[in-house]
VOGU-3710 file (C-alpha; in Angstrom, 3 decimals, decimal comma):
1> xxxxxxxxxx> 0,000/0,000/0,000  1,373/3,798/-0,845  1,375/5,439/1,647  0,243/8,648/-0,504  -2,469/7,133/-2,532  -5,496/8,744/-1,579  -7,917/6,372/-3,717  -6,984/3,848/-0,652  -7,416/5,837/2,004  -10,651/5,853/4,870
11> xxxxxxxxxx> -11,196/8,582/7,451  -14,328/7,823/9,441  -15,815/7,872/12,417  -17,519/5,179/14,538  -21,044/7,258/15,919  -23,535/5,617/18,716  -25,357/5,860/21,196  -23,742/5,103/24,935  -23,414/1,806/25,656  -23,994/0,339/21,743
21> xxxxxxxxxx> -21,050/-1,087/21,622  -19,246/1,182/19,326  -15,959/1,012/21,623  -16,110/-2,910/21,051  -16,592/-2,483/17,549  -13,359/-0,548/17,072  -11,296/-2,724/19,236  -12,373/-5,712/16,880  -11,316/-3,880/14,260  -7,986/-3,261/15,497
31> xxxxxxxxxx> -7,835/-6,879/16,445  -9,255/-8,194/13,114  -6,759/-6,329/11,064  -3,678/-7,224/13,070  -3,564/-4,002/14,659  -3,321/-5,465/18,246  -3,097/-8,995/19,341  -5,335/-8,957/21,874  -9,054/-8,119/22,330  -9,527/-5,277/24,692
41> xxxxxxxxxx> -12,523/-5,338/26,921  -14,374/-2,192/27,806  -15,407/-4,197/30,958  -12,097/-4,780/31,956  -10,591/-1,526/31,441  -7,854/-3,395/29,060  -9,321/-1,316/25,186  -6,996/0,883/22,977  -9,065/4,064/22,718  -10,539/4,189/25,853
51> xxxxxxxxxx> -7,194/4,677/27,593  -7,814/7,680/29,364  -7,710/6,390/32,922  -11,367/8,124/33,862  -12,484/6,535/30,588  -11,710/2,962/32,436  -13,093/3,916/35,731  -16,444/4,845/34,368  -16,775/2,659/31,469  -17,421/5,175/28,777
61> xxxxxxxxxx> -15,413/6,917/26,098  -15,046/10,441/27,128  -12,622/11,834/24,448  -12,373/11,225/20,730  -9,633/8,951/20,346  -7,934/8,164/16,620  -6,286/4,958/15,404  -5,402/3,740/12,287  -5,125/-0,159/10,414  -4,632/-1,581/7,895
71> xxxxxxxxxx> -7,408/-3,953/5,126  -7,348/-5,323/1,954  -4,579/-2,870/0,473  -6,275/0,026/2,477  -5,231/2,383/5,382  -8,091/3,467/7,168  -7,792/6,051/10,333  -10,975/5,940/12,040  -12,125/7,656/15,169  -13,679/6,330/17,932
81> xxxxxxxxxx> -16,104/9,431/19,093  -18,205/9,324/22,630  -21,710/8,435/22,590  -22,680/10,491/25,917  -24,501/14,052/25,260  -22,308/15,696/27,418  -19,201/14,963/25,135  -21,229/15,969/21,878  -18,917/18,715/21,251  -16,282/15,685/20,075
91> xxxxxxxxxx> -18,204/14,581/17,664  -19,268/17,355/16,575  -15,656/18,299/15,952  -14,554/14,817/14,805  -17,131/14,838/12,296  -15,678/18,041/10,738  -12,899/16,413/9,374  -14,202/13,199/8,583  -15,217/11,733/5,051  -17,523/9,232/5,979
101> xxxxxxxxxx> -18,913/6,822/9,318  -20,487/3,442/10,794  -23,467/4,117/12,945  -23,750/1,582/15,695  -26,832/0,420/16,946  -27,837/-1,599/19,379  -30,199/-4,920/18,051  -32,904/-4,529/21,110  -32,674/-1,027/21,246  -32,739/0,366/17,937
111> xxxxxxxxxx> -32,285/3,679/17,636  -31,874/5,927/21,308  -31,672/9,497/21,944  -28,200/10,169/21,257  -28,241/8,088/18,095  -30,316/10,768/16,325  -28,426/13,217/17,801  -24,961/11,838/16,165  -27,067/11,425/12,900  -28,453/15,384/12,900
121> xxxxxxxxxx> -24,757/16,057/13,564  -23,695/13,882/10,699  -26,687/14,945/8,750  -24,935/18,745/8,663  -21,764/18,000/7,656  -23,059/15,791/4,632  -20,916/13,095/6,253  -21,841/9,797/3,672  -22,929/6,516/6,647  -23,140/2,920/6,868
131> xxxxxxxxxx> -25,345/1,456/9,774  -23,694/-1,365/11,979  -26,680/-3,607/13,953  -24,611/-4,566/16,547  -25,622/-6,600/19,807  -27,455/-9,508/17,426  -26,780/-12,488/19,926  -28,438/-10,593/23,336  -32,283/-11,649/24,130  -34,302/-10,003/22,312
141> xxxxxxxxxx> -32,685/-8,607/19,216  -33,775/-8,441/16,315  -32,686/-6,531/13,479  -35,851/-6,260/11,163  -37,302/-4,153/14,425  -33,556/-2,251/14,402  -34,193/-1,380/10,758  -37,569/-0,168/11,103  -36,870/1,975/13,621  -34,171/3,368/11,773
151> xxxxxxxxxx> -36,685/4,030/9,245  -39,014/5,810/11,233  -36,918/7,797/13,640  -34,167/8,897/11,060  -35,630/8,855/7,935  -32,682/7,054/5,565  -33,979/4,542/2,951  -32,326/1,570/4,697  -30,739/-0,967/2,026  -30,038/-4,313/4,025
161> xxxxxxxxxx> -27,349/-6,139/2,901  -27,246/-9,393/5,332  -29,818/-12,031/6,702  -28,549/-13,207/10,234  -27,733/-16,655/10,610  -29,302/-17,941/14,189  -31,289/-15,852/16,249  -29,844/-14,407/20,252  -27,251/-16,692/21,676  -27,407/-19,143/18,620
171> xxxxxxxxxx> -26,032/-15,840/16,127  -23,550/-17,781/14,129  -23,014/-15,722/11,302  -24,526/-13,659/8,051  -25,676/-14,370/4,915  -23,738/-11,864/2,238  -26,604/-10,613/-0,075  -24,931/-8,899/-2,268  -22,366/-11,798/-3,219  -25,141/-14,496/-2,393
181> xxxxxxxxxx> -22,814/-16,205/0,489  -22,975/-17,688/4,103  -20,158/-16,131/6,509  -20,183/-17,996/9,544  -17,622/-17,658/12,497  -16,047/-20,266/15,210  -14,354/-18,616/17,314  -12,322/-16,816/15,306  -12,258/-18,519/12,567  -14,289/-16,944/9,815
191> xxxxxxxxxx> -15,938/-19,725/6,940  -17,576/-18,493/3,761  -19,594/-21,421/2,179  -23,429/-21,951/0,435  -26,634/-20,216/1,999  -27,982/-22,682/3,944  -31,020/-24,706/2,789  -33,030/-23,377/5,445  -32,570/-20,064/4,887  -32,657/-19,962/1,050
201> xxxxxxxxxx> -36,167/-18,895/-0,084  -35,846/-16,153/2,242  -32,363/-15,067/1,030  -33,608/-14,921/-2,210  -36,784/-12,579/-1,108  -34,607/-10,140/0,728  -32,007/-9,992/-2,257  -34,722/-9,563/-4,188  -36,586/-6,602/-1,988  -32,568/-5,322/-2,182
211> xxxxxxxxxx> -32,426/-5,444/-5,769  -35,342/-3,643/-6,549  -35,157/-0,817/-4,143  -31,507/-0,059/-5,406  -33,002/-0,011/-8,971  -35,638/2,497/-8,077  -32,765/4,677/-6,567  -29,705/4,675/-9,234  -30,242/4,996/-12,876  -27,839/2,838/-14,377
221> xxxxxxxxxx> -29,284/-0,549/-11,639  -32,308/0,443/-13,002  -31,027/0,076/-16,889  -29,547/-3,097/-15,946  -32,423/-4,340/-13,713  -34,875/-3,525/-16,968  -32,690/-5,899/-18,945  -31,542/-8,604/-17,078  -34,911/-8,772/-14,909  -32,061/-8,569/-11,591
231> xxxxxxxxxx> -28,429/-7,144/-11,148  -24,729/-8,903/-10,815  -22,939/-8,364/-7,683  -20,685/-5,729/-9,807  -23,557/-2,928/-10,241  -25,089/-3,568/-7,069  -21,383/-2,702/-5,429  -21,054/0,176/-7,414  -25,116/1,173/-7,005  -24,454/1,139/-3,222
241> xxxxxxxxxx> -21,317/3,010/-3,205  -23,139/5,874/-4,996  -26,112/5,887/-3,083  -23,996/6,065/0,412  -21,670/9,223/-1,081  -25,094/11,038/-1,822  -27,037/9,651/1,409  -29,972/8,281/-0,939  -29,444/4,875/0,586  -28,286/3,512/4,174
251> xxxxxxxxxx> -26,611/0,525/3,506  -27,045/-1,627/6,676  -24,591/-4,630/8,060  -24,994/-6,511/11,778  -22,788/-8,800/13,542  -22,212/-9,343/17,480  -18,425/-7,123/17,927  -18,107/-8,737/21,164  -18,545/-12,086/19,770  -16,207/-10,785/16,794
261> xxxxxxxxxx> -18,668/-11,969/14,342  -19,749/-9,468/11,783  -16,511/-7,209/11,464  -14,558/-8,752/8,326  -17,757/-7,696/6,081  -18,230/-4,468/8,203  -14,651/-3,769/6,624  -15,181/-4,738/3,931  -18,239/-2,672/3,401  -16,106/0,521/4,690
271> xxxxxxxxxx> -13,705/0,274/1,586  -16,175/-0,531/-0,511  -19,049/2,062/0,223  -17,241/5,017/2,254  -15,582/7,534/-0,183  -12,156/8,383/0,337  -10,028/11,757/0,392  -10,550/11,743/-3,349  -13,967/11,308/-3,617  -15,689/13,823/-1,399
281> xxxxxxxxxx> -15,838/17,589/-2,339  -12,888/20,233/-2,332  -12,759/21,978/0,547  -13,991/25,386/0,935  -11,569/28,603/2,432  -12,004/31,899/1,982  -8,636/34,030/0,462  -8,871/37,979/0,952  -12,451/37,521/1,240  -13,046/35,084/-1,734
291> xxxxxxxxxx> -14,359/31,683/-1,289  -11,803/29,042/-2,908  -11,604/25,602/-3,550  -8,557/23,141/-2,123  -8,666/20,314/-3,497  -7,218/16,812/-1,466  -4,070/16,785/-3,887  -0,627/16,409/-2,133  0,973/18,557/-5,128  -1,544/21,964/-4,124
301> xxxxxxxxxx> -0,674/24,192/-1,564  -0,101/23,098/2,536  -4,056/23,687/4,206  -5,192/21,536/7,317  -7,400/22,261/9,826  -7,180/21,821/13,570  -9,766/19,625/15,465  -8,240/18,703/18,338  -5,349/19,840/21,051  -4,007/17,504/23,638
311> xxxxxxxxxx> -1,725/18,272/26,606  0,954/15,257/27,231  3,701/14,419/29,713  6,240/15,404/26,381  4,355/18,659/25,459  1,350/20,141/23,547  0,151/17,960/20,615  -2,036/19,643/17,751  -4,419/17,261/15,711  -4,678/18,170/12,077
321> xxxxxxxxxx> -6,457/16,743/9,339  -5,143/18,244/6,054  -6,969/18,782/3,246  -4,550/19,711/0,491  -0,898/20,082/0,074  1,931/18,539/1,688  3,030/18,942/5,336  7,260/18,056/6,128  9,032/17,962/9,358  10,718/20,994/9,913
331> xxxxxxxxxx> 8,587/23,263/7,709  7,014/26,531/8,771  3,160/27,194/8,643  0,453/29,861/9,303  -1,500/30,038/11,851  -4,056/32,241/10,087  -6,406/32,961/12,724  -3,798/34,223/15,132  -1,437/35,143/12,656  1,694/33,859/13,391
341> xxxxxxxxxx> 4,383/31,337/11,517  5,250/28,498/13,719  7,503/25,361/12,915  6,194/21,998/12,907  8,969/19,900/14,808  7,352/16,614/14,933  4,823/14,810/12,800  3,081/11,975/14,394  0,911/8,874/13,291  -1,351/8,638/16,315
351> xxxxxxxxxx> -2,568/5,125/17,228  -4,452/6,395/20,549  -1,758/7,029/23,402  0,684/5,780/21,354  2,716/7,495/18,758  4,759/7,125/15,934  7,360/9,620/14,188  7,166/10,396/10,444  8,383/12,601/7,935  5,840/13,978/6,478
361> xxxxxxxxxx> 1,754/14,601/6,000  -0,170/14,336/2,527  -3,325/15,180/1,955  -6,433/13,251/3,236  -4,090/12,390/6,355  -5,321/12,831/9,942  -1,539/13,180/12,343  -0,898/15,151/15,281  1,864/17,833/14,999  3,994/19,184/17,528
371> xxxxxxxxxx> 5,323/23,029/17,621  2,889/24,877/17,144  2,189/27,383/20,134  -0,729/29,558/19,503  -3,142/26,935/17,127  -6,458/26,525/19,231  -9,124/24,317/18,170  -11,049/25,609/14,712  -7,723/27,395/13,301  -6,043/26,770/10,040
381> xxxxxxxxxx> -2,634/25,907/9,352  -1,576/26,553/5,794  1,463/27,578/3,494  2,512/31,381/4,240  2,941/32,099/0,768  -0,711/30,674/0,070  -2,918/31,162/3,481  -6,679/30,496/3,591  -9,203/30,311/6,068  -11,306/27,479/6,436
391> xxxxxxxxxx> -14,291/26,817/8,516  -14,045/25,972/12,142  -16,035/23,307/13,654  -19,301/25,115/15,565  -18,984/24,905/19,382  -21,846/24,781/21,502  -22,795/26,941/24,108  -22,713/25,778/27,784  -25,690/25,182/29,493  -24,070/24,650/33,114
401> xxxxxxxxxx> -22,076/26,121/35,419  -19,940/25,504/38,525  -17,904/27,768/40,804  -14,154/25,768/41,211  -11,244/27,242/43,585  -8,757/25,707/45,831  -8,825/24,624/49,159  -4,906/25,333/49,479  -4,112/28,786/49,548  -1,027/28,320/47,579
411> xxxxxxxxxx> -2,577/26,882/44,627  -4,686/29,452/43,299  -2,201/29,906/40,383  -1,491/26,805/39,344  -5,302/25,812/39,547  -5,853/29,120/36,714  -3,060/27,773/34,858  -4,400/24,015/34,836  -7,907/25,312/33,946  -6,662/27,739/31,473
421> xxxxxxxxxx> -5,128/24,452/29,946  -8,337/22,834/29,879  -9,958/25,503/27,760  -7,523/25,532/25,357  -8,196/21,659/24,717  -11,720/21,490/24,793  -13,532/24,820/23,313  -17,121/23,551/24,946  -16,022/24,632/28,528  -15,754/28,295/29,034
431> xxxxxxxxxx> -13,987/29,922/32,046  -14,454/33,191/33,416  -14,605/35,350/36,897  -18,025/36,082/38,527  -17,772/40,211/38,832  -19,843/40,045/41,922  -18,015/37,326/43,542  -15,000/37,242/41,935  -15,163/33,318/41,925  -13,698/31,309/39,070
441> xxxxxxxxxx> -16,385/29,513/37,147  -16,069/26,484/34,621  -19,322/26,447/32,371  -19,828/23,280/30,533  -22,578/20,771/28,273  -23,764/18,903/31,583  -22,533/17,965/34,656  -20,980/15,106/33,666  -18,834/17,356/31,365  -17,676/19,108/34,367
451> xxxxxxxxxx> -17,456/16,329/36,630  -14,577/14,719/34,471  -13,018/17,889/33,779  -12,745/19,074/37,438  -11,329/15,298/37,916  -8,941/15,955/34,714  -7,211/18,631/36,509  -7,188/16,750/40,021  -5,440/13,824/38,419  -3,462/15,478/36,220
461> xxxxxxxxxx> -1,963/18,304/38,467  -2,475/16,873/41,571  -4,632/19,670/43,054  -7,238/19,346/45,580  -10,738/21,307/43,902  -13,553/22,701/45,963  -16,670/22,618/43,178  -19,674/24,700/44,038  -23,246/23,646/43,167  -24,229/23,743/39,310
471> xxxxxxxxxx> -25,703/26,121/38,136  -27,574/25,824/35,032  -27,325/28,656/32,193  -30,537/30,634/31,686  -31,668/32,928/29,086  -34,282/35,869/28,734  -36,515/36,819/26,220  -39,111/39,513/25,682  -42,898/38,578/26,165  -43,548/42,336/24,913
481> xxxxxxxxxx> -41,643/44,745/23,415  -41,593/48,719/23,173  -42,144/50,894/20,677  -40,338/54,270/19,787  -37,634/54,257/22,675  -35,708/57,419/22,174  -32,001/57,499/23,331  -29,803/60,491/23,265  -25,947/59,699/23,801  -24,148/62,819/24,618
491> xxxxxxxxxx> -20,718/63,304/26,147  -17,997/65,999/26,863  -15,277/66,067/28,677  -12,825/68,514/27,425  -12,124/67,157/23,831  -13,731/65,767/21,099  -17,769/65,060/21,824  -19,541/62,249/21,321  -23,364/62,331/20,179  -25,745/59,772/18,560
501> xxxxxxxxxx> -29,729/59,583/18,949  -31,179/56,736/17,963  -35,445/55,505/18,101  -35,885/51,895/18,893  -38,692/49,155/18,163  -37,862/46,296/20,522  -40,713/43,352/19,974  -40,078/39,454/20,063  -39,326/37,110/17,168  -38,650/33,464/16,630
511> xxxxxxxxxx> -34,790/33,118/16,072  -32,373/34,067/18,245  -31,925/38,240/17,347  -32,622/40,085/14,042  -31,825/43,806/13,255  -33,424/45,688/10,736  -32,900/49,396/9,788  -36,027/51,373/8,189  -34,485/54,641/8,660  -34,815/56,805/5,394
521> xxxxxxxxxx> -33,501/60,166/4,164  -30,183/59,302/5,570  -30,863/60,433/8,772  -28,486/57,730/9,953  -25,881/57,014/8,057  -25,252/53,375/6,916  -21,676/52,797/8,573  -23,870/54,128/11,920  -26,464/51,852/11,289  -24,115/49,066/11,764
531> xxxxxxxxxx> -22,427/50,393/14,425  -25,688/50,069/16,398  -26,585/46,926/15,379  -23,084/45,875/17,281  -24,000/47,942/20,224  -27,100/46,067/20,368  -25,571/42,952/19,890  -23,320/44,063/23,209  -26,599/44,395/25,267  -27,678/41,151/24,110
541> xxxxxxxxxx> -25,184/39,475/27,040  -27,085/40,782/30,050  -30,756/40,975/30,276  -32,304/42,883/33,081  -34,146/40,017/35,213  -30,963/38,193/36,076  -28,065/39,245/33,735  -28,612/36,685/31,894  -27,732/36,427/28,092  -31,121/38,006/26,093
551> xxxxxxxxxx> -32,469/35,742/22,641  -36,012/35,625/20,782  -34,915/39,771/20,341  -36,110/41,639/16,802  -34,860/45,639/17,215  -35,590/47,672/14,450  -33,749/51,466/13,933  -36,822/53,695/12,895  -34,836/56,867/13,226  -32,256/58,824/14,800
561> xxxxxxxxxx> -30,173/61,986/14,395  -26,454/62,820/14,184  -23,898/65,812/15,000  -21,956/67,153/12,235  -18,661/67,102/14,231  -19,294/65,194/17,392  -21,398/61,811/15,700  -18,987/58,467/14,983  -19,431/54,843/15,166  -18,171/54,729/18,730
571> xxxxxxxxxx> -20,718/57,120/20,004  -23,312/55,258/17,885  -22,390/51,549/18,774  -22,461/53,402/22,613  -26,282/54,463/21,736  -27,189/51,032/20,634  -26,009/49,335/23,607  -27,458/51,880/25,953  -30,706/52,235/24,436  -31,366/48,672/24,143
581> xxxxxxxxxx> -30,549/48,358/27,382  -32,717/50,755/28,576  -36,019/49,287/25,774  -35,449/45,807/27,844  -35,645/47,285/30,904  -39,268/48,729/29,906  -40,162/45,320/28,340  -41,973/42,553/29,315  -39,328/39,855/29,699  -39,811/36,143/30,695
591> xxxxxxxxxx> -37,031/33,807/31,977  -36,134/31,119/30,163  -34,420/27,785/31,278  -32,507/24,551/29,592  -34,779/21,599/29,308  -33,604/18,283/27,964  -35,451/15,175/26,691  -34,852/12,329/29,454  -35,103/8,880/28,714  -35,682/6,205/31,589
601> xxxxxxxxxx> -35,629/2,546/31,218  -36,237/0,706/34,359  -38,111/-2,637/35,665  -41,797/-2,426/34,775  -42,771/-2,289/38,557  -40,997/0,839/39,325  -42,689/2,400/36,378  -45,121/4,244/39,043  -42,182/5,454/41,251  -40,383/7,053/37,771
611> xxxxxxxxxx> -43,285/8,828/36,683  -44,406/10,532/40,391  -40,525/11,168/40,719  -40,203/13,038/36,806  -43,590/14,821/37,924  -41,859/16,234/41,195  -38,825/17,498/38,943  -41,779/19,737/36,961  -41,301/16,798/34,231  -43,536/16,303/31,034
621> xxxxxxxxxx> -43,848/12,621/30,428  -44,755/12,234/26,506  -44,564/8,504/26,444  -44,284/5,693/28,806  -44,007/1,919/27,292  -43,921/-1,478/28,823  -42,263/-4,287/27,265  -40,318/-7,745/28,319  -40,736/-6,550/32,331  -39,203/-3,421/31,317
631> xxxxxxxxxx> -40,285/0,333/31,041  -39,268/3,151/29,245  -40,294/6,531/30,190  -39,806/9,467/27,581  -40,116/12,865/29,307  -38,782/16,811/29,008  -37,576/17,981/32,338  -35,427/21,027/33,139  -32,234/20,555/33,223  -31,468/22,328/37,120
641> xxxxxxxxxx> -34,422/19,791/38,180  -31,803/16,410/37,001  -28,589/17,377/38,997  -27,978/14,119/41,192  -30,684/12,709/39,768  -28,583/9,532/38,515  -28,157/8,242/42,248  -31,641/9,262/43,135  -32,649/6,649/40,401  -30,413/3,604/41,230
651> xxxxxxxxxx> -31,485/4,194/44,871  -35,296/4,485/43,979  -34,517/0,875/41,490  -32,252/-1,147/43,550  -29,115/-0,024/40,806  -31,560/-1,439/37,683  -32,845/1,937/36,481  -30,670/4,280/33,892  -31,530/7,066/32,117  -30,231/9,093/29,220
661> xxxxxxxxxx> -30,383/12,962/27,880  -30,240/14,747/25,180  -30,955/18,728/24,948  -34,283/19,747/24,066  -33,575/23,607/24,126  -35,177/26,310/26,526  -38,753/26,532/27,692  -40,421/29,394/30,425  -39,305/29,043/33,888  -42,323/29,518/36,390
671> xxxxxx> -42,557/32,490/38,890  -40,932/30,882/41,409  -37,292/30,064/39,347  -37,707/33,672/38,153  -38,531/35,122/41,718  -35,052/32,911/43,065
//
């Protein structure tokens, strides 16, 4: 294999919901390909991407965690993303630089709350999917109920490829529709042979349902399907592999990963359906404020982006995946963003925790780089003779908050330092000082977020942390605006004056804020008009119930009045601010708080316990289903109601009960949230 042919290389992602068994999956890839010798166990803390040592305590991946193998001639570098909500910010950002993805789902399950979260995610970057039905031999599965609710929850057209051999604990193996083959596995040992008799007729259906809804999707299976009256293993390859690069078609696999049946074909089904480097579109960067192509061509000019910064006993490691060009050891870069030229002094291959040296980076690669200083999460590294700016990954705003100091006096700095460090490597947490209190306070995605990065820095530096009660993040909006607020801004004070008037429609809307300008006659000049819009944007951070970020906010500019000597944008952007300020403050504004969509699966007789419990958090419960002795409870609960809430359920179930979240936006918060 060439190590710079791009036509043979994979960069995808493994996506799930917690606990589907996505970790497995990768570690059976590692093992199938040669990769490691020895199955790692999520259960037994012993797995290759999961090596963070919090990551084996709890059980769950935490950080996004690359690897690469080798299979049939083909290098693929895959990343192993978490499947809690509170770590969606890693996906989010793996997915940015990703050209394709298995979705893992879990056979009794089917689709859960975070797996259509991961698909919305993948849904916006146009990352091309394969599903994985995973979990085949536990009681209960089933993967015709898996597909349908695929089907119904997330809307692909799912194109099954395999009929299980064996139902539960008898799963033996998978009949290979598309080559018309049994793969069965002993052990280890993988056998391809005849369908079995007893399964023939209905192979031949479900090749046959395959078949034709392939030919009602792609053209050219259609042409042949007209003529032949069915289609050779060839087209319907080649029909698949089309319809998974434009997301027409879901082509879905299963298998049992801890049972290490179903992963040769799942590889198999990666090089032949997921696009590589080569086949996805040039990326897009803008170049003195013109959008430009780069293509993935290791001749073009140097442009990666960064998706990921990691602090290790040896130094700072930057994550890149480049896009075009050619990266060498020892070359300078861009950072365009902060503007700076740094030199690269290592390249690395990254197989988790462990690393190995090389020379250089081609396009379509995914390495981690060391040298670079000032690259945070989002920039883009390029040529300096050539820069370009290409789009950052989107971060998401916190939603809770926690006050963090510590208990020795002494240690004040280093705990600044060790959270400043934090920041930098994960853009979703957000520090800053309370004005009031002057605490330090780490905003994050839940508390789970913040629980393992309070523990990060503990570990890590050694430092004992006093953490403060969450605190969750709320917003205002207004109920009901006002109309024709007049604010004068006038100052002097010995030199040049400042003086803007401005007249101000405040009223609610439906996004998050919208400025509009009817002034006419030029009363205020267009370069003013935009320096009030920013001034209103400014006001937008405290609202005047709680000081609380404002959204739902239209403002419209009906008029205003400058001075011929005194009137500039600073004086204007300082009339925006201060007269929206002063519109909210005559407004009729509502609080509004984080609510999240809580799932609850628990023995059916402490169904009646769940419900009166979610009712006492100021839960809506929007379904509740029994089946096989067990119940799952779908409800929207505010988020400040859930904190502690996980022991509160094992205690309530005897340890049986668990719950997921997901968020589900902001909603009012009664009279007595707004009141405390």
């Amino acid at each position: 294999m060439r190590a710079n042919s791009l036509a043979v290389v994979r960069n995808l992602g493994i996506l799930a919901h917690v606990d589907a068994g996505k970790t497995t999956v990768t570690e059976r890839v590692l093992y199938v390909t040669g990769t490691t010798y020895k199955r790692g166990e999520v259960h037994d803390g012993t797995t290759v991407t999961d090596f963070d040592s919090q990551e084996r305590d709890r059980g769950i991946t935490i950080f996004a965690a690359a690897v690469s193998c080798a299979w049939d001639g083909h290098r693929v570098n895959l990343i192993d993303t978490p499947g809690h909500v509170d770590f969606a910010d890693e996906v989010e950002r793996s997915l940015r630089v990703l050209d394709g993805a298995v979705a893992v789902f879990d056979a009794v399950a089917g689709v859960e709350p975070q797996s259509e979260s991961v698909w919305r995610q993948a849904d916006r970057h146009g990352v091309p999917r394969i599903a994985f039905v995973n979990k085949l031999d536990r009681v209960g599965a089933d993967l015709d109920t898996a597909v349908d609710s695929i089907r119904r929850r997330l809307h692909p057209v799912p194109l099954v490829v395999q009929l299980p051999i064996g139902r539960e604990d008898e799963f033996a193996g998978v009949v290979d529709l598309v080559e018309f083959r049994a793969l069965v596995w002993t052990d280890d040992s993988l056998q391809e042979g005849p369908v079995p008799e007893g399964l023939l007729d209905e192979a031949h259906r479900r090749r046959s349902r395959l078949v034709e809804a392939v030919s009602e999707l792609h053209s050219a299976a259609l042409d042949e399907f007209c003529a032949e009256g069915t289609l050779s293993a060839q087209t319907l390859r080649a029909a698949l592999r089309d319809l998974t690069a434009n997301g027409d078609g879901l082509v879905v696999l299963c298998g049992s990963a801890y049972r290490n049946r179903g992963i040769e074909p799942l590889l198999d089904a990666v090089v032949a359906y997921l696009p590589s480097p080569l086949d996805v579109p040039p990326v897009r960067g803008i170049v003195d404020g013109v959008e430009q192509e780069r293509s993935a061509d290791p001749s073009a000019p140097f442009a990666a982006l960064v998706f990921k910064i990691e602090a290790t006993a040896t130094g700072r490691l930057t994550y890149l995946r480049v896009y075009s060009g050619t990266l060498r050891k020892g070359e300078e870069v861009r950072d365009v963003g902060a503007r700076r030229t740094e030199r690269i002094a290592r390249i690395l291959r990254v197989q988790a925790d462990r690393r190995s040296e090389v020379d250089i980076a081609v396009a379509g690669d995914i390495v981690a780089v060391a040298g670079p200083k000032s690259a945070r999460v989002g920039a883009t590294l390029c040529l300096p003779s050539a820069p370009v700016l290409l789009e950052p990954p989107v971060t998401a705003d916190p939603v809770v908050s926690v006050a963090v100091e510590s208990r020795r006096s002494g240690d004040g700095g280093k705990l600044t330092a060790a959270l400043a460090g934090l920041v930098e490597e994960d853009p979703s947490l957000v520090l800053r000082t309370d004005p009031e209190t002057g605490q330090t306070v780490l905003s994050g995605l839940g508390e789970l977020h913040l629980e393992v990065a309070v523990e990060k820095v503990r570990r890590n530096r050694g430092l004992e942390i006093a953490v403060g009660r969450p605190q969750v993040a709320y917003r205002e909006t207004v109920v009901r605006g006002v109309a024709g607020l007049r604010y004068r801004h006038v100052k002097q004070d010995g030199g040049a004056g400042q003086f803007a008037h401005v007249v101000l429609d405040v009223e609610p809307c439906a996004g998050d804020f919208v400025f509009e300008s009817t002034v006419v006659g030029g009363a205020v000049p267009r370069e003013y008009v935009r320096a009030v819009e920013a001034g209103c944007r400014d006001a937008l951070s405290e609202g005047p119930l709680g000081g609380h970020p404002v959204t739902g906010l239209r403002v419209v500019l009906t008029d205003g009045a400058i001075h011929v000597k005194d009137s500039s944008e600073m004086a204007f952007r300082a009339a925006g601010r201060f007269g929206l300020r002063e519109a909210l403050r005559g407004s009729t504004m509502q609080l509004l708080e984080p609510v999240v969509e809580i799932v609850v699966t628990v023995p059916d007789d402490a169904l009646g316990t769940v419900l009166g419990d979610v009712a006492a958090r100021r839960g809506k419960v929007a379904a509740s289903v029994v089946r096989a002795a067990t119940a799952v409870v779908t409800a929207t609960v505010p988020l400040a109601e859930l904190f502690g809430y996980a022991n509160r359920l094992r205690s309530r179930t005897q340890g049986r009960g668990t719950f997921t979240t997901r968020p589900a936006g902001y909603a009012p918060a009664p009279a007595t949230v707004t009141a405390g």
